[in-house]
N, C-alpha and C positions, 0 to 999 in steps of 0.2 A: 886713627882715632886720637884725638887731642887730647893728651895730659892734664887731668885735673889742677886746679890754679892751689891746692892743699888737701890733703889726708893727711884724717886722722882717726882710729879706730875708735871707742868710745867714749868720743866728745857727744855733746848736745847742743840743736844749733836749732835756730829761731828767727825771723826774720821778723821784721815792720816794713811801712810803706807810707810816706808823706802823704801829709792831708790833701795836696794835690794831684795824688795819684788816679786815675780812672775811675776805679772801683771805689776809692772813700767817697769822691766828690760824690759819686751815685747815692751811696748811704748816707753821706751828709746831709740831703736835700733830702732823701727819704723822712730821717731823722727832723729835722726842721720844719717840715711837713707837718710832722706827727705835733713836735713841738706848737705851731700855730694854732694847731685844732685843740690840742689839751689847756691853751693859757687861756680859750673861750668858751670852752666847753669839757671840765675835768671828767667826765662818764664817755668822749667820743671813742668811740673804735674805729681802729686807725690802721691798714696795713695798705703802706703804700712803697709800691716798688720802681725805681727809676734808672733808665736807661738814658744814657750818656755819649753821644756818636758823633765826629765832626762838630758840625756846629749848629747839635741840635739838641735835646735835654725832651724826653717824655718821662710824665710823673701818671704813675697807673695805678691800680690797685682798687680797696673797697673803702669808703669811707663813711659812716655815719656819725652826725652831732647834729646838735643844736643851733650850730650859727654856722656862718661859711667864713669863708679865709682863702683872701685872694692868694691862691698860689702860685702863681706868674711873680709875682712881685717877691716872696718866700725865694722861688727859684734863682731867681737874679740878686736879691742879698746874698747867699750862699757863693754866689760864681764871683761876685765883688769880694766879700773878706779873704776866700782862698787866693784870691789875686791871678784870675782868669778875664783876662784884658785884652791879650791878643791872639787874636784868631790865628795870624799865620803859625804860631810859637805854640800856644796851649791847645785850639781848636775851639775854645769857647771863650766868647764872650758877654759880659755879664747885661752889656747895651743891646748887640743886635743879635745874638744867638735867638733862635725858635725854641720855643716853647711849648709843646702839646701836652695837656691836662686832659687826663683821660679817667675820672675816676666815679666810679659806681658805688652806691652801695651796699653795707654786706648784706647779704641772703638771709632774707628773715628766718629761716631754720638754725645757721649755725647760731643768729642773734637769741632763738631763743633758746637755744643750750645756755649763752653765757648768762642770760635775763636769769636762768636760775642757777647761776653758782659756780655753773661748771667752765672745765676750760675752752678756749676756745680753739683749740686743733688738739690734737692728738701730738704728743712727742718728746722725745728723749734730751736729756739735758745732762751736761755736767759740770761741776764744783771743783775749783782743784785748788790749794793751797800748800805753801810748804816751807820752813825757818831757814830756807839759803839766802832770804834777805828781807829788809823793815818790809818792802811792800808784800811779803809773803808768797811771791811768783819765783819762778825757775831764774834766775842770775844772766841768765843769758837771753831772755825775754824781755827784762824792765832793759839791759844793753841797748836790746836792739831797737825798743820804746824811746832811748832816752838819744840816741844817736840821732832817728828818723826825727826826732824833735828837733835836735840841735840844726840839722838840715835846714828843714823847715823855718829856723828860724833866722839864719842868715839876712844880712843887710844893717845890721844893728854894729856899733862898734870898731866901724870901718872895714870890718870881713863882707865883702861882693856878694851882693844878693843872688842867691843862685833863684833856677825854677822853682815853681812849686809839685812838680812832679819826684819820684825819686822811691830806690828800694831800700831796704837794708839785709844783711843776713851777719848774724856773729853767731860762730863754730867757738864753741868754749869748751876747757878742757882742763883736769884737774892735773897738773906735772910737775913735779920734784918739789912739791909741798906749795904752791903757786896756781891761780887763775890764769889760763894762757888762752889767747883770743886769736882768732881769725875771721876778719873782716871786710864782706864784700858792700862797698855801696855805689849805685848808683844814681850819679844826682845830675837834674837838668839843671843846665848851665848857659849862659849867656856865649853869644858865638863870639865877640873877644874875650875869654877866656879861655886859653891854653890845655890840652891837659896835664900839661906837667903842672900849672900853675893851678887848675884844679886840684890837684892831688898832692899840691902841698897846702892849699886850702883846708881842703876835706880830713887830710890826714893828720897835718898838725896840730889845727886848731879848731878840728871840731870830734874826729874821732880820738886820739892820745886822748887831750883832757876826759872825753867820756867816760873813757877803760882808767887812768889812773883814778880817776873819781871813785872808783869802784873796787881801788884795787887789784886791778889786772893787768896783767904784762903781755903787749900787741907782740903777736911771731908773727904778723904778715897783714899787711893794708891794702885791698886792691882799692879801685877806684876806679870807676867806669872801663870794667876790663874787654868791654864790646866796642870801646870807640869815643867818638863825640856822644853827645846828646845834649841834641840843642833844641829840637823839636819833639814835643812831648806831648804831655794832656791827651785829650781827645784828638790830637790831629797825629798821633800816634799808635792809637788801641782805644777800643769803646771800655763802658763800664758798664759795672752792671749792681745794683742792690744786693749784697750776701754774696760777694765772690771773694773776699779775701775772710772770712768763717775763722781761720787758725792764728791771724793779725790779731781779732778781736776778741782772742778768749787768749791763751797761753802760747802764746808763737810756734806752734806746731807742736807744741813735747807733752800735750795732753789729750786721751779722747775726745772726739768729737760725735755729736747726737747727729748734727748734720743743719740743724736748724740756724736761720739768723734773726736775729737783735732786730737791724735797722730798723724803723718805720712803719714797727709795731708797736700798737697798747700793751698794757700789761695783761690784758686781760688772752692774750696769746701768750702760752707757756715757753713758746722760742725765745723770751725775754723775762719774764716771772720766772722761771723756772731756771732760767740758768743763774739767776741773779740771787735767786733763795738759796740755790746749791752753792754756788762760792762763798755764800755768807754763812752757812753751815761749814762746809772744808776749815775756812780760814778760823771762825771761832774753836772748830776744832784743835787746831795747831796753837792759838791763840794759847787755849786754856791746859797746852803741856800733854795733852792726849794722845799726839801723834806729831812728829815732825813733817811728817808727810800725809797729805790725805788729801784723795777722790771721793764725792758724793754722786753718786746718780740718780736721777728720778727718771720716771714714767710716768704721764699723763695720756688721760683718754680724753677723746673731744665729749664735753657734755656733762665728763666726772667733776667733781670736783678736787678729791685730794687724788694724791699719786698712786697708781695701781702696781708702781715698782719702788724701792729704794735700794741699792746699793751704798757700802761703807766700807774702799780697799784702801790699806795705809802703808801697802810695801812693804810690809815688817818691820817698821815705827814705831808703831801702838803699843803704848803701856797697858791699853786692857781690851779684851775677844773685840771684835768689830762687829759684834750684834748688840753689845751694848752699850757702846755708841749710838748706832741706829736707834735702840731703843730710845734713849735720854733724850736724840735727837728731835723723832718725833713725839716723845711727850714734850719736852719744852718749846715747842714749835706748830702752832698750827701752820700745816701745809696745804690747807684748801687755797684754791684760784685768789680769792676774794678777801681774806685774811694774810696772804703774801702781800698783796697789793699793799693792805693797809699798815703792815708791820715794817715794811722799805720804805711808804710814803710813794709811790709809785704813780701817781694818780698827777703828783705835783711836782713830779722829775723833773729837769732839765736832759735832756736826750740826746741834742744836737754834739755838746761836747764828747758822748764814746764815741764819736766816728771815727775817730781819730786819735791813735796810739793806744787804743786796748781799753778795754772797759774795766778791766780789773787791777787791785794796786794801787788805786788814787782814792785819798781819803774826803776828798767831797762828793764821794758819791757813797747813796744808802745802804746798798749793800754791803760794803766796806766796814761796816760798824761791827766791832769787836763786845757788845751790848752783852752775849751771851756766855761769854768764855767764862764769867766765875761761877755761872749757875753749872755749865758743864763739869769745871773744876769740883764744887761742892759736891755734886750728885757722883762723878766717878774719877776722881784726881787721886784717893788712895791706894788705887791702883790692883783693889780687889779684880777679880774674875780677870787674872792675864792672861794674854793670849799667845800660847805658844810660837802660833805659827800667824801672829799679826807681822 
């Protein structure tokens, strides 16, 4: 049995994956999808899921609006900016790849759950925030956000354009008063390049600066520790809509409901609903309540507001964690349809979470820290504490 490439006992480790990775470009074009129908149509319901294989691209799912949207053409923008050009290298291209559009739409039953109010699936969702850094995420999550970016973003500056495919994972660790990092990435790369010359690429001028950016002192760089990889994209591994779930909420270090974002309306709670709960966590933390906190909801398909909430803060919390929940849902309608309109949700931009996390980035609506002095005002004295928050 082969020797792990590092351990370490209670680090917390997280990964991302370039916006040319399999699975994003699937949500990407989900996402875009969804995009084209809302910028003609702001009421359309939208769930459209995309599979990604060789040199072939199927967009499925249900869709109802008002107008149509060629999405052939949607598809083939998306596969152009990711920079999906050559079939033998990435597996798709943005000219002659196939394209099948398969999409129905939804079932006049769930439509009219949502026609009145209610959600439109059933499902569990959660909020996480916490003061280890400005974007209020886990330290070693916006890392591994910020690395897969730097990736990704190669070509600029006279540093070799690598691929657009590529993973990342940073192992962080808190040791002798110091951020200590270990970091795996693998990134597609051009077949004259090296991998030594990769991984001096990779490691010094694009991982180093990430982690001193940050603060953190590298114990160990790997860099493509399986080999070459020059052949990637889809002529590598298919994709699929909602397979990397842990990319796009907190990099692995937070419950997951199971639901995904992509290429959904709001009017599905796998994206309202997680999007409400982060923005309740983080105002939470915001307004000095807790350093740390998870929100959970539950929705029923047809209800309108949540038939669960949870409010766990790890032992944080300056006051019980019922009356949180409380403050939270009095200041907060949490019906399907009042989420939508207190995010603005209706008149998103969507295409951009595909890629590097939906959470942590301040142009997006959920991110608004809007509520933290009314939290503050109603229980910042710190009355009702909680022993055992």
């Amino acid at each position: 049995m082969a020797a792990p490439l590092s351990f370490r006992s209670g680090s917390q480790i997280a990964e991302s994956v370039c916006a040319g990775h399999p699975d994003k470009v699937a949500d990407r074009i989900s996402d875009a999808v969804l995009d084209a129908f809302l910028a003609v149509d702001p009421h359309a319901r939208v769930n459209c899921e995309t599979l990604v294989t060789r040199d072939n691209v199927v967009a499925t799912g249900q869709i109802t609006a008002n107008a149509d949207v060629d999405v052939d053409a949607t598809v083939r923008s998306v596969l152009r900016e990711i920079g999906y050009h050559d079939v033998r290298r990435h597996g798709l291209s943005a000219d002659t790849s196939t394209v099948r559009v398969l999409l129905d739409r939804q079932s006049r039953e769930i439509a009219d759950g949502v026609d009145r109010g209610g959600a439109g699936d059933s499902g569990i969702v959660y909020g996480y925030a916490c003061d280890e850094t400005p974007e209020r995420l886990p330290l070693s999550c916006v890392l591994a956000h910020d690395i897969a970016r730097r990736v990704g973003a190669t070509g600029a500056a006279g540093v070799p354009a690598l691929g657009p495919d590529g993973k990342v994972q940073v192992d962080l660790a808190r040791e002798d008063g110091a951020d200590r990092a270990i970091v795996v990435v693998s990134a597609q790369h051009p077949a004259d390049l090296s991998l030594d010359e990769l991984t001096d690429l990779v490691a010094g001028k694009i991982v180093t600066p990430a982690l001193e950016d940050r603060g953190v002192v590298p114990v160990d760089i790997h860099v493509n520790p399986a080999g070459t990889f020059v052949v990637g994209g889809t002529s590598a591994d298919a994709g699929l809509t909602g397979r990397k779930l842990m990319v796009d909420a907190y990099g692995g270090l937070v419950r997951h409901g199971g639901g995904c974002c992509s290429g959904k309306d709001a009017t599905k709670v796998d994206r309202s609903g997680a999007y409400v709960a982060r923005y309740l966590a983080a105002n939470v933390v915001a307004a000095g309540l807790a350093g740390r906190c998870r929100v959970g909801l539950g929705y029923a398909i047809g209800r309108p507001l949540p038939v669960w909430l949870d409010v766990e803060c790890f032992g944080t919390a300056t006051v019980a964690h019922d009356h949180i929940a409380a403050a939270l849902t009095e200041l907060v309608d949490l019906r399907v349809e009042a989420v939508i309109e207190r995010l603005s949700l209706r008149t998103a931009a969507y295409q951009p979470t595909a890629a590097y996390g939906h959470f942590g980035r301040p142009e997006f609506s959920w991110e608004r820290l809007d509520l933290a002095d009314a939290l503050r005002t109603r229980l910042g004295d710190g009355k009702a504490a909680d022993p055992s928050a």
